[in-house]
C-alpha positions, 0 to 999 in steps of 0.5 A: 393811817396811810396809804400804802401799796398792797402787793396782795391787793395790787393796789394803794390801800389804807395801811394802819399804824400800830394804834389803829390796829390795836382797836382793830385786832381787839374787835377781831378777836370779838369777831372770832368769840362770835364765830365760836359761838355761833358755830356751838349754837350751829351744833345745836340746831341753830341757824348760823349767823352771817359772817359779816354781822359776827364781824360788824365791831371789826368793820365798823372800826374800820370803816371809822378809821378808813372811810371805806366799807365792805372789805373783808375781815381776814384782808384787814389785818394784813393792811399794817404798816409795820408789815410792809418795808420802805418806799422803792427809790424807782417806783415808790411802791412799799416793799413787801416786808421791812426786811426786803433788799429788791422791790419785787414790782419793778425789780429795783435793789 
């Protein structure tokens, strides 16, 4: 893990290398049999849970990793390292993808 410039986000956010997301997508994938579960008992005349509880795994390993809580599920997949470029020589900031020619936050090429 480091930090990384989100250009979603606007911010320097924990990017996760390739180790650390793979803890984080196979919680994610238990998050999303809960969803499917809770929405089978939903149909059924269950109360639905609360989405943050069928994602806890998912952000307990993040949190683990990263230190921070409270981010949500969907915005921690898009913090990967490999889906962001280099660094920009002008202002440092990563480059939305890694085929990216132009920084796009201060127009450098």
């Amino acid at each position: 893990m480091r930090l990384a410039w989100c250009w979603r986000c606007k911010a320097m956010v924990p990017m996760l290398d390739e180790k650390e997301f793979g803890l984080i997508e196979d919680a994610h994938r238990s998050g999303i049999s809960n969803v499917q579960a809770a929405r089978k008992l939903a149909d059924r005349g269950w109360v639905a849970s609360d989405p943050e509880d069928l994602y806890a795994a998912l952000i307990a390993i993040h949190r683990g990793i990263t230190g921070i809580s409270g981010v949500d599920p969907e915005e921690i997949l898009r913090h990967r390292l490999s889906r962001v470029g280099a660094q920009c020589a002008n202002c440092g900031k990563e480059l939305r993808t890694p085929n990216a020619r132009k920084c796009l936050e201060c127009g450098h090429r």
